[in-house]
ZAMARGU-4260 file (C-alpha; in steps of 0.2 Angstrom, whole numbers, plus 5000, padded with zeros to 4 digits):
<rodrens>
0) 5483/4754/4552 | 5477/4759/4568 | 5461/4766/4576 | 5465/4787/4576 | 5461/4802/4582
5) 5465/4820/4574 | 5470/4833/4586 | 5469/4850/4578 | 5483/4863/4585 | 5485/4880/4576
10) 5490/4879/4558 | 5496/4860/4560 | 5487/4846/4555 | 5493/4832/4567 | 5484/4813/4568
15) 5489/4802/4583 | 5486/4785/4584 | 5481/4774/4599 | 5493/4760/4595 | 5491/4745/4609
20) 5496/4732/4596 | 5509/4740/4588 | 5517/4745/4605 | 5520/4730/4609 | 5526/4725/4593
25) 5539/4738/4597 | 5547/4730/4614 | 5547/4713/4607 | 5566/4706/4606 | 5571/4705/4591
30) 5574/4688/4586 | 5583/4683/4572 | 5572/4683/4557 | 5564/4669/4548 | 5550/4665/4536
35) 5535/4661/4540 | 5530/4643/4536 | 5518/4644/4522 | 5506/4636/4520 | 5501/4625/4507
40) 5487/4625/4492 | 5481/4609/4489 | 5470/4612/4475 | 5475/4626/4459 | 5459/4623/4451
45) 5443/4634/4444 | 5438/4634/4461 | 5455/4643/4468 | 5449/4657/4471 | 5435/4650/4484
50) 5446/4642/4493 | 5461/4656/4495 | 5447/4671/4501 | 5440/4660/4513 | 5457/4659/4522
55) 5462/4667/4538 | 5472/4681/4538 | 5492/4684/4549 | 5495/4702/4550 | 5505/4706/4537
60) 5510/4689/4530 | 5520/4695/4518 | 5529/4707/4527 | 5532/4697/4543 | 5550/4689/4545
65) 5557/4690/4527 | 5572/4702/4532 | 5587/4692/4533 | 5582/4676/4530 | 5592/4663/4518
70) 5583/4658/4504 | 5590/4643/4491 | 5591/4646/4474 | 5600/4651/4460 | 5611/4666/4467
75) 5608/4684/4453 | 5619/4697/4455 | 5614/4713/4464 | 5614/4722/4447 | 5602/4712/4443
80) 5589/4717/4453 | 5594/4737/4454 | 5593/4737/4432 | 5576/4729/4433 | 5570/4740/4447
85) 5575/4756/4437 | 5565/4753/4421 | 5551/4754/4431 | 5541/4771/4428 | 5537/4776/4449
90) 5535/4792/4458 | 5537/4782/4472 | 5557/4780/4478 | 5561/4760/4474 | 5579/4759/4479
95) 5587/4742/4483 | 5599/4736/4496 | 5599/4717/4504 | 5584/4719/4513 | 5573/4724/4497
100) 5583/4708/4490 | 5576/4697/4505 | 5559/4702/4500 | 5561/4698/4482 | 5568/4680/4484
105) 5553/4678/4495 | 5540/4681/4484 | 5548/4673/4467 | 5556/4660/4474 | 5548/4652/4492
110) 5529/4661/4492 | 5525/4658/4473 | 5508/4648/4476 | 5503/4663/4486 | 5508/4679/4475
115) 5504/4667/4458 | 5486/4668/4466 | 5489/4687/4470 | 5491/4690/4452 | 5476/4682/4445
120) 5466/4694/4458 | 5475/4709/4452 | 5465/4708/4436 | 5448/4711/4445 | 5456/4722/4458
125) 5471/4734/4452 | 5457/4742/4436 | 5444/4749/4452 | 5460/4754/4463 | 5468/4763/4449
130) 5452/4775/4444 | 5449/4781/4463 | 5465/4782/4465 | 5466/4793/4450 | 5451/4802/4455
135) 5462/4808/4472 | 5477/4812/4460 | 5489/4799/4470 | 5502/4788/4463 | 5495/4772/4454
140) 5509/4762/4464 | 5500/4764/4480 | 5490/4749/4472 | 5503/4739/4481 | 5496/4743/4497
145) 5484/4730/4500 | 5493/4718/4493 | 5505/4718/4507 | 5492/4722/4517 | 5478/4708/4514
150) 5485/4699/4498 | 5470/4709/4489 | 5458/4696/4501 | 5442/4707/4506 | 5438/4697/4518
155) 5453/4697/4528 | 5454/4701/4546 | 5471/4704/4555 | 5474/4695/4574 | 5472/4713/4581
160) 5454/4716/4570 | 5459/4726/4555 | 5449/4722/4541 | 5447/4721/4523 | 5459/4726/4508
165) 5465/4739/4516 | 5464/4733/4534 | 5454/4747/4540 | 5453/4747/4561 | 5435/4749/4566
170) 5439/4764/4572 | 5448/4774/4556 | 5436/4765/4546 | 5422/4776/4558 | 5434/4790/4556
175) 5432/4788/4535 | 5413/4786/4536 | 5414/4768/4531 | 5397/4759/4537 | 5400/4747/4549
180) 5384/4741/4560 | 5376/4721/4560 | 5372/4719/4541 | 5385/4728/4533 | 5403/4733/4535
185) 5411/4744/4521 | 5431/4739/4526 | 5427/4724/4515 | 5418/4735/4499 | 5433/4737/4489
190) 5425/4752/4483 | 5421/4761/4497 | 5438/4756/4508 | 5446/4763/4492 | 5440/4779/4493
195) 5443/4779/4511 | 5460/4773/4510 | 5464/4787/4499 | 5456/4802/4510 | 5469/4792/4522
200) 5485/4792/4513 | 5483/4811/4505 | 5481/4815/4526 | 5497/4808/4531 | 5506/4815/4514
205) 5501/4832/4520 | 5512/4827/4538 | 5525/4822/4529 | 5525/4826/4511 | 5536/4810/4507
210) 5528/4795/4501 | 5539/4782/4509 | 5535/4787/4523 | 5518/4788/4521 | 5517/4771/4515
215) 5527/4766/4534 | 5512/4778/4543 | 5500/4770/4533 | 5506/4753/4543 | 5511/4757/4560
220) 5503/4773/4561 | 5511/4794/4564 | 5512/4792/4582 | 5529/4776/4578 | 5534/4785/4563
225) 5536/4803/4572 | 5543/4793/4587 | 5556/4786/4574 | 5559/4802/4567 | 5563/4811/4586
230) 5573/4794/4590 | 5586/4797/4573 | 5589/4815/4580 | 5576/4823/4567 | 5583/4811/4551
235) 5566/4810/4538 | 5572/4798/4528 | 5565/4780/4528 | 5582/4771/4528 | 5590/4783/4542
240) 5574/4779/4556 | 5574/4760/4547 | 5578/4753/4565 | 5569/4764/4578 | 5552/4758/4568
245) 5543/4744/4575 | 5549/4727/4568 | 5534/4725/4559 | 5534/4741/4549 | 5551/4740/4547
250) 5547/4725/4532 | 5531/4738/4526 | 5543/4747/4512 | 5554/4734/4507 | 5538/4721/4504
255) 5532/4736/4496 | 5544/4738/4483 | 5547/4719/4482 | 5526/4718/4476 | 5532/4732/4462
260) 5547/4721/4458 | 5538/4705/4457 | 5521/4713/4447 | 5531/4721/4434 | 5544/4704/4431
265) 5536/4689/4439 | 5536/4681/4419 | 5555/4681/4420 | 5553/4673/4436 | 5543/4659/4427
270) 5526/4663/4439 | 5510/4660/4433 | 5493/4673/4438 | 5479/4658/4443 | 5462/4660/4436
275) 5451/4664/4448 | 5432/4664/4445 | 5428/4684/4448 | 5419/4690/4431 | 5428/4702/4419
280) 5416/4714/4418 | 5403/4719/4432 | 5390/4734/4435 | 5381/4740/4450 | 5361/4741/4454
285) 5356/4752/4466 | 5344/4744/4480 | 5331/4752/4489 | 5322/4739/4497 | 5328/4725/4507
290) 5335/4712/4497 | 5343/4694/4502 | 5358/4689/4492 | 5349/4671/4491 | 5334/4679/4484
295) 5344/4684/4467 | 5354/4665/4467 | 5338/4656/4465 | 5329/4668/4454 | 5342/4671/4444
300) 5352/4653/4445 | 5367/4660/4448 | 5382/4654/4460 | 5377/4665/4480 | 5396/4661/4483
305) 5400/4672/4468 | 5386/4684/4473 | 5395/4684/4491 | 5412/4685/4483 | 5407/4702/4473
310) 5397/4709/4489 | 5409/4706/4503 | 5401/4721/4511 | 5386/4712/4516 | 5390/4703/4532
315) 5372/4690/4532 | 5368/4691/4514 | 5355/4705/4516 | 5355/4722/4508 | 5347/4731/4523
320) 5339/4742/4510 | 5328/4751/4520 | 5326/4770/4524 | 5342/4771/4513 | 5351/4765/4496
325) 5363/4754/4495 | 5374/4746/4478 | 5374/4729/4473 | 5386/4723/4462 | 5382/4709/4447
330) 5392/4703/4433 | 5388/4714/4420 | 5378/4700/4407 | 5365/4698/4423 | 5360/4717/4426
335) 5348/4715/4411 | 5340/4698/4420 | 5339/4708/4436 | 5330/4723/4429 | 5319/4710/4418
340) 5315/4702/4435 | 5315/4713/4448 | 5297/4713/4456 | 5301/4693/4456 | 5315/4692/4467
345) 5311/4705/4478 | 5292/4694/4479 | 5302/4678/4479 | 5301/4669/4497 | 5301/4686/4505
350) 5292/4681/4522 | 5305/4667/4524 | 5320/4681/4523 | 5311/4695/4532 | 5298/4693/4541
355) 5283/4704/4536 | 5274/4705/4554 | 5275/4724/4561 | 5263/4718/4575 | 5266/4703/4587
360) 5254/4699/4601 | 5259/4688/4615 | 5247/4673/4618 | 5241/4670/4637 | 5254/4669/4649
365) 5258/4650/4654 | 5274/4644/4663 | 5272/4628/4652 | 5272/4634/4636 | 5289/4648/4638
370) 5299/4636/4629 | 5293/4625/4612 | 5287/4609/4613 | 5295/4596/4604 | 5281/4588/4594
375) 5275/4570/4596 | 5281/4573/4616 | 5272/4567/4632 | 5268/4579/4645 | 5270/4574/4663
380) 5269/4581/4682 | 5286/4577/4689 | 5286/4580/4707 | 5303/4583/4715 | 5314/4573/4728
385) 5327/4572/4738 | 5345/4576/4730 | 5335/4577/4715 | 5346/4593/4703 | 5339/4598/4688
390) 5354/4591/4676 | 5350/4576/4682 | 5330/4576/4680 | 5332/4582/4660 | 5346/4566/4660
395) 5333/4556/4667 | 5321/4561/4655 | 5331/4567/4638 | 5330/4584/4639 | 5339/4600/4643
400) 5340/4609/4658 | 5335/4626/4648 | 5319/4617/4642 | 5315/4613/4660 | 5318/4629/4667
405) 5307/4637/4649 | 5295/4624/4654 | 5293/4631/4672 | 5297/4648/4671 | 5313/4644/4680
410) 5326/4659/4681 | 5338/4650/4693 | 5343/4631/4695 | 5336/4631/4711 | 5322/4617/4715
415) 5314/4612/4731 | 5309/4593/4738 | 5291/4591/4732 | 5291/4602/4719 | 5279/4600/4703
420) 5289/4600/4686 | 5282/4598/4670 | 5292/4588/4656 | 5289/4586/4639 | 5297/4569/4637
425) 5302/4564/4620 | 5291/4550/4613 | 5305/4539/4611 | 5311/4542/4631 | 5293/4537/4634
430) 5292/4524/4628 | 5309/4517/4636 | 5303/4522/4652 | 5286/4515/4650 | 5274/4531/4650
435) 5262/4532/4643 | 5251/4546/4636 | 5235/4552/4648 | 5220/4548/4637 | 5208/4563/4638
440) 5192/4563/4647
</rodrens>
């Protein structure tokens, strides 16, 4: 998805995208295709799940450069795949052909580490993503969306800044009223993103009122498809503009029905869902004050990486509760706790995680005292000579040019012969140097 804008002409709804990304997806050469070289999970433990949302995102990396690429193993028939692929109940078209076939040796066969850990997050993830979307009345199969789009990693941000899930843009994710300022950003609420994936896709059905198509906009945006449509001679069928898409899009529907495929029969595939350590069961508190994430941790002994890992939103760990609510979400055997507790973790070390001043009054102006003094340091006059720079007079004397220049209220490097600098030189440099402290009178 791209940053958008809707341009309203007469009776036709039309959204144009400004795509610099995807345009110059579009006029790379088309090399042949290849996998990409996955990477490798070193530890399948308890702590799996940790370790796999931490990681950095590739734009689409199940999608990228699966097309046409040779896989080893044990050959199936085509039937195979087309029998399995019909017993699944989808109002969404999932038809096969060899690049659909690509796709699904890819994720049985040479990414199983990577979708094994997919379908342990599909437990937590899929039961939130199925009620909104039936709330919008839209297929449950577009489930599969952000799992080609972020391997269901909230966290995940694309090389070109797409975000979340469902790799919102800041700019549509503006566009859907998603919250995104310093302390939060609501691309990575599965919730919220949720809802505003869905305003998104029923838009673009009512362009194109075909769901596979749909699904290609939802990647690369109207603007590519329509271009691809004009390209074809007017054909709006996926498969007929398959090759004036950009390349990327191009894997969009073919990983997408390759994730139906792989959900529905990865048992006969021997792949196995990793536990990942996301409760079963969580409920949400509304918060009205400001409230630190570390705050409930200690209070309540509870793990702030699982905290963090149910609150994705919250960019710093702070709630910024204040002038407006906002939802936090618990698993659902510490919402009692919480409630019991509440005056104590809002009270607990509250003026180290936000300070309570409203007021601050600047103490007498003094050039020596703009930046800190290190304690246990020796104050001395130094006065300026020849050649002298000052990198190599806080060398000299073990500390930085930006101390020196707080020291003296210095706004440029510039010194002059004769000068007078004052240096707080560390106690141990003092000592090195033999000076020694000025005894008081």
């Amino acid at each position: 998805m791209k940053a958008m804008r809707y341009i309203l002409g007469g009776l036709c709804l039309v959204l144009t995208f400004n795509t610099p990304v995807f345009a110059q997806v579009e006029n790379q050469s088309l090399n042949s295709d290849s996998i990409y070289e996955q990477r490798q999970i070193n530890q399948m433990d308890s702590m799996l799940y940790q370790w796999y949302i931490q990681q950095p995102n590739e734009d689409n990396s199940l999608v990228a450069d699966i097309e046409g690429d040779t896989i080893e193993g044990p050959e199936l028939p085509d039937s195979f795949y087309i029998k399995r692929l019909q017993t699944i109940n989808s109002l969404i078209d999932l038809p096969y052909n060899n690049i659909v076939r690509s796709f699904i040796k890819a994720y049985t066969e040479k990414k199983r580490d990577k979708v094994e850990v997919m379908l342990g997050l599909t437990d937590y993830y899929f039961p939130m993503i199925e009620e909104i979307l039936d709330m919008y009345q839209l297929p449950q199969e577009l489930r599969f969306l952000p799992v080609i789009e972020s391997a269901l990693n909230p966290r995940a941000v694309s090389r070109a800044g797409a975000t979340g899930l469902w790799q919102f843009m800041y700019g549509t994710g503006r566009m859907y009223n998603l919250t995104i300022n310093s302390f939060i950003d609501e691309r990575r609420d599965p919730l919220a993103a949720t809802h505003a994936a869905c305003r998104f896709l029923k838009d673009l059905y009512s362009i194109y009122g075909d769901w596979t198509l749909v699904i290609a906009a939802y990647n690369c945006g109207p603007g590519n498809v329509n271009k691809a449509i004009r390209r074809s001679g007017g054909k709006r069928n996926y498969w007929d503009i398959y090759y004036h898409l950009p390349r990327e899009t191009r894997g969009y529907v073919p990983a997408f029905i390759a994730a139906n495929y792989t959900y529905y029969f990865y048992k006969e595939h021997n792949l196995q869902p990793k536990p990942i350590t996301l409760p079963p069961a969580t409920d949400t508190i509304i918060v009205n004050n400001m409230l630190h994430l570390q705050q409930i941790a200690e209070v309540l002994d509870y793990p702030i990486e699982l905290l963090r890992d149910l609150n994705p939103q919250y960019k710093i760990d702070i709630i910024p509760a204040k002038g407006k609510s906002f939802v936090l979400r618990l698993p659902k055997e510490m919402v009692g706790p919480f409630l019991d507790r509440e005056k104590e973790i809002y009270a607990y070390k509250d003026s180290i995680f936000f300070n309570q001043k409203i007021l601050a009054n600047p103490s007498k102006y003094t050039a020596s005292y703009q930046h800190e003094v290190p304690p246990g340091s020796i104050r001395i006059v130094y006065r300026v000579k020849k050649g002298d720079v000052l990198g190599s007079i806080a060398q000299r004397y073990n500390v930085s040019v930006r101390q020196l220049k707080g020291w003296n209220n210095l706004h440029r490097d510039l010194i002059r012969e004769n000068q007078r600098l004052v240096i707080y030189v560390p106690e141990r440099t003092a000592t090195r140097l033999g000076i020694v402290q000025e005894k008081k009178s």
